[in-house]
N, C-alpha and C positions, 0 to 999 in steps of 0.2 A: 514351277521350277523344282526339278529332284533333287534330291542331295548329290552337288558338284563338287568334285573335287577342285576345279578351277578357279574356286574363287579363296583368293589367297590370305588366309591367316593375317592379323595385323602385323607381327612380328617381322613377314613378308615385303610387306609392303612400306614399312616403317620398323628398319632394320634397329636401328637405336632406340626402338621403343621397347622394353620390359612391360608386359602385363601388369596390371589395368592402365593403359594409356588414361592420362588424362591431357584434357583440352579445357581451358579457363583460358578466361577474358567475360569483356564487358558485353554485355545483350544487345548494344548498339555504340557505333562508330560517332562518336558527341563532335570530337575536333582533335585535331594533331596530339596537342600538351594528353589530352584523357589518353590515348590509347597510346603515347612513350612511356608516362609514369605509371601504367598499370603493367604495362608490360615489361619493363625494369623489374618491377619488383616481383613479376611473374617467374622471370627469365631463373631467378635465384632460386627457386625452387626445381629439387631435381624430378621429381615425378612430373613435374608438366611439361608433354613434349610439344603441343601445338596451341596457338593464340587464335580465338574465336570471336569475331566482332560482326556484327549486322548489319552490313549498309545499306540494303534498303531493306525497311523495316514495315511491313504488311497491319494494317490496324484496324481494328475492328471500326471506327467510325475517321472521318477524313481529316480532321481537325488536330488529331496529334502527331505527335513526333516522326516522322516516315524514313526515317533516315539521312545521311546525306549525301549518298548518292557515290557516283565513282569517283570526288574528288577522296573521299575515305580509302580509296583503294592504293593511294599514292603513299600516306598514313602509312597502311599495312605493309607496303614494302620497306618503308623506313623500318618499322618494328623487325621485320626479319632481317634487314642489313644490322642492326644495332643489337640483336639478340640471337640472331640466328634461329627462332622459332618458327615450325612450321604453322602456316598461316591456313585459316579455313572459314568461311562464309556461305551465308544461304544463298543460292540461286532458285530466281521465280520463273525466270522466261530464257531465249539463246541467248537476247543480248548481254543478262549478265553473268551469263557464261563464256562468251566473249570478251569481254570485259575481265573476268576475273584470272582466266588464263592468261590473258595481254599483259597483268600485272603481275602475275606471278605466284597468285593462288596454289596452295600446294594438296586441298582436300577441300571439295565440293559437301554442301549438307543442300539434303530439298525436306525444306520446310511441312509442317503437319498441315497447313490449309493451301498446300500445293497439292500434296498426296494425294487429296478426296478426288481429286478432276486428274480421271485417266488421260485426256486430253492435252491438259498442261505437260502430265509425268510424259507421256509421248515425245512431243516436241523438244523437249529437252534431256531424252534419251538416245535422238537421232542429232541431237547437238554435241554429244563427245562423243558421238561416231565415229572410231580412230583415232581416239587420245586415251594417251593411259596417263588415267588421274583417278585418286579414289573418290570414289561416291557415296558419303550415308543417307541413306534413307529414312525420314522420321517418321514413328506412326501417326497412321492420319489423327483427327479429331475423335471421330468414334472408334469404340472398340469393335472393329473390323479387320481380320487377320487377311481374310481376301484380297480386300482392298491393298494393306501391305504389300503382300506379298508381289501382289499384279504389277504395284511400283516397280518390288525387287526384281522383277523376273522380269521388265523392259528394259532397264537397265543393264543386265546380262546379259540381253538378247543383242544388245546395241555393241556388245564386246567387253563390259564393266568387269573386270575380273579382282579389282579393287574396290571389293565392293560389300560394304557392311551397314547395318539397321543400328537407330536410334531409338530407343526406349524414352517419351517424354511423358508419359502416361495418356490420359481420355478424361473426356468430358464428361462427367458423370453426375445426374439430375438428382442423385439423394445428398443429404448431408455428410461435406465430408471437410476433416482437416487439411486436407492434400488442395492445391490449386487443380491437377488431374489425378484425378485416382490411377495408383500406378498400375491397380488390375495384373499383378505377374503372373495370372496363369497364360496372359495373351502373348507376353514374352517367352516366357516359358515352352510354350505349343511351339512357337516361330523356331526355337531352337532345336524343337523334336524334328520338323521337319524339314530343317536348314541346318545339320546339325554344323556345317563348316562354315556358315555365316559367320562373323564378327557381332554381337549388338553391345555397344554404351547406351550408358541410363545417363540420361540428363535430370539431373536428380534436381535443379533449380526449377524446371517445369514440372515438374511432379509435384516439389515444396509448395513453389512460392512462399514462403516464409523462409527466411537465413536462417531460425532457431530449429526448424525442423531437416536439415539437409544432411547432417552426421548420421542420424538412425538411418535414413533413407540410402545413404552409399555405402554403409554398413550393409544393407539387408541385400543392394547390390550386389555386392562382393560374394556374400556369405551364396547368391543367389548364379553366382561365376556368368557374371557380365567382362566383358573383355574390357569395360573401359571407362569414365566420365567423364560428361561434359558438366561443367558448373560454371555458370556465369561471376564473373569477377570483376569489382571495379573498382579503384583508388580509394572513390568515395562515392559509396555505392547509396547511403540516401540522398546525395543530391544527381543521383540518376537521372537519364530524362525518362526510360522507359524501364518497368517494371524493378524498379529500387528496392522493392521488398525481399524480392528473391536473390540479390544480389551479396556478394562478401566481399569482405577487403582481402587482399592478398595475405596478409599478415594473420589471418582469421583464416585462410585457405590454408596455410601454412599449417598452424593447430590440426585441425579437421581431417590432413591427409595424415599426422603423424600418430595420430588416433583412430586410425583402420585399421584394424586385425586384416592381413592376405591369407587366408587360410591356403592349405595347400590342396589342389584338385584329386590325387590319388596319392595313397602314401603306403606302408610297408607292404610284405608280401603277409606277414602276420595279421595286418589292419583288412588288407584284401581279403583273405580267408575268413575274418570274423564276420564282416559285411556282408559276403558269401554267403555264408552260413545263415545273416536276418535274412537277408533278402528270398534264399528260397522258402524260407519258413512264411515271408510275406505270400509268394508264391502259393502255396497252399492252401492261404487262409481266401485268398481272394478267388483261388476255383471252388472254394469251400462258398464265399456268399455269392456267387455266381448260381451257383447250385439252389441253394436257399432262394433266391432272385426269383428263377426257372420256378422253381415248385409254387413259390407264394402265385407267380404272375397264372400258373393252371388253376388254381384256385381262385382267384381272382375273375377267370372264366368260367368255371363253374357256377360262381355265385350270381353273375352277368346273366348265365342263360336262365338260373333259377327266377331271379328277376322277372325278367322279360315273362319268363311261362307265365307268372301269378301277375302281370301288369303293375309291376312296382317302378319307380323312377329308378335312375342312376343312382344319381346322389343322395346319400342318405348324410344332413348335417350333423344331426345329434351323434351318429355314429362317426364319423369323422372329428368330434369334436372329441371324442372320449378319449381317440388314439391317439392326439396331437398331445393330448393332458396325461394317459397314462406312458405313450413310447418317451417322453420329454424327461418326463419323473423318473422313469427305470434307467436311462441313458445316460441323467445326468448324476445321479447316484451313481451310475459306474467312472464317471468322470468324462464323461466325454462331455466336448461343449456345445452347448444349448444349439449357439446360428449354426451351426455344425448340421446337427440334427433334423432342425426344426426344415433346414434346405433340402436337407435328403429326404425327410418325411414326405414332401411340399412332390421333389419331381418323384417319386413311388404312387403315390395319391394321381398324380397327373397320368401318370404310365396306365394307371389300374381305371380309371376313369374311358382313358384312349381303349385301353383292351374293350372293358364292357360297352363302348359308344357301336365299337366293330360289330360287337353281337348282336347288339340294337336294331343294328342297320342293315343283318344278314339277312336275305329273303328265306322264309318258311319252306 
């Protein structure tokens, strides 16, 4: 999908909504009494314009809480007669799609273990076929931007011109504080090349922890997301699903009144100075482009040397010298180590790839 103009700004489509929309409520639909008094007290808060509740709820093993189903959806219309908030729910398959329009659903989300199965996102992109309702799209499970995108751009293709991405982070196998590591350069790239897409960070699947959720829609913001979602619940540890990531309204309240909005462009004097780094960035990076070019000729040079006198590739003591002296020279200038130590890592790989080519050229 190119960068379309057709797909329409939140502001568009949710004319009362001021930038960063936010969307709170609870992670799942418990019983009537949970989703009026959460949303009561949601409703008093002016920054949230839509109510967010999970009635069927997808689990990793069959034993837990699954939701409860489309008597929950009768729930949600009470909460918008009684609040007037716009209502929004995952859809897995058409029927509850079906379903959720019948009750008066006002924004569509397709869930991250929807997304992985093109098959699924399919069937339920020829299911509002001729409805105009928005649709967010959430990333899948892995950090795969393909994948995304191939969501986003069946959904378009089905006529979705209401139609914006969900940042919940990724599953990620090393140690991390995050439930998903939020990974923003994969948000970041989505917006390079979607630049008119909408994306909200669901900052409570990135958490999972409630003490960790301020920094994280902070870094949102500062990172000009259009929006959050943040799960919200009366009383949010005695939850049925996922209580740890959840706030109390009262707690949500704090949390939004403690966001810096910075602003997206600003003087014409600010424009000019910005101007002004930025070509000088400009320069510097045709400058190690250059550097790049020359080291990676040399880099072949030393490959054919190699190969004439029958020496290996890889030579470790030499590799180890330059891990220990580029590391010491870099970080004495201040720059930082994992920084470093990454870019060391894919140059070594690059320089490797050159000399494997020459290896493998015929004489």
């Amino acid at each position: 999908m190119s960068p379309d103009p057709s797909i329409k700004e939140i502001i568009n489509w949710l004319p009362s909504s001021d930038e960063p929309l936010v969307i709170a409520g609870p992670c799942s639909a418990e019983s009537r009494e949970q989703l009026l008094l959460t949303a009561r007290q949601l409703a008093k808060l002016p920054q949230v314009k839509a109510f967010r509740a999970g009635i069927w709820k997808p689990r990793t093993r069959p034993d837990g809480f699954e939701g409860v189903g489309a008597e929950g959806l009768k729930w949600m219309q009470e909460v918008k007669s009684e609040t007037g908030l716009l209502l929004t729910t995952e859809v897995a398959n058409p029927r509850h799609i079906e379903l959720a329009l019948k009750h008066g659903i006002d924004i569509l989300w397709i869930g991250a273990r929807t997304v992985v199965n093109p098959f699924s996102v399919q069937e339920l992109a020829e299911a509002v076929k001729g409805v105009s309702i928005p649709v967010l799209v959430k990333n899948p499970i892995t950090p795969d931007i393909k994948l995304w995108m191939g969501a986003l751009e069946r959904f378009h293709k089905s006529g979705i011109m209401q139609l914006g991405a969900i940042h919940r982070g990724f599953h990620y196998f090393k140690q991390s504080p995050y439930r998903n590591a939020p990974m923003w350069e994969i948000p970041i790239e989505l917006r390079r090349l979607l630049p008119s897409l909408p994306v909200i960070t669901d900052i409570s699947h990135i958490c999972g922890r409630r003490d960790l959720l301020q920094s994280i829609a902070q870094k949102a913001l500062d990172l000009e997301t259009n929006g959050l979602m943040i799960e919200s619940h009366f009383d949010p540890d005695q939850a049925l699903t996922d209580a740890a990531q959840q706030i109390a309204p009262k707690e949500l309240e704090k949390l939004l009144a403690q966001l810096i909005v910075r602003e997206r462009t600003g003087s014409i004097d600010f424009q000019h100075k910005l101007e002004e780094l930025r070509t000088e960035i400009d320069k510097l990076d045709g400058e190690l482009i250059q550097l790049l070019a020359r080291r990676m000729e040399v880099v072949s040079e030393i490959g054919a040397y190699k190969k004439e006198n029958n020496i290996t590739i890889l030579q470790l003591k030499r590799w180890k010298h330059i891990i220990e002296d580029r590391l010491a020279i870099g970080t004495n200038m201040g720059l930082d180590k994992q920084f470093l130590l990454l870019l060391l890592e894919l140059v070594h790989e690059a320089s490797i790839q050159q000399q494997t080519k020459i290896f493998n050229q015929q004489d």
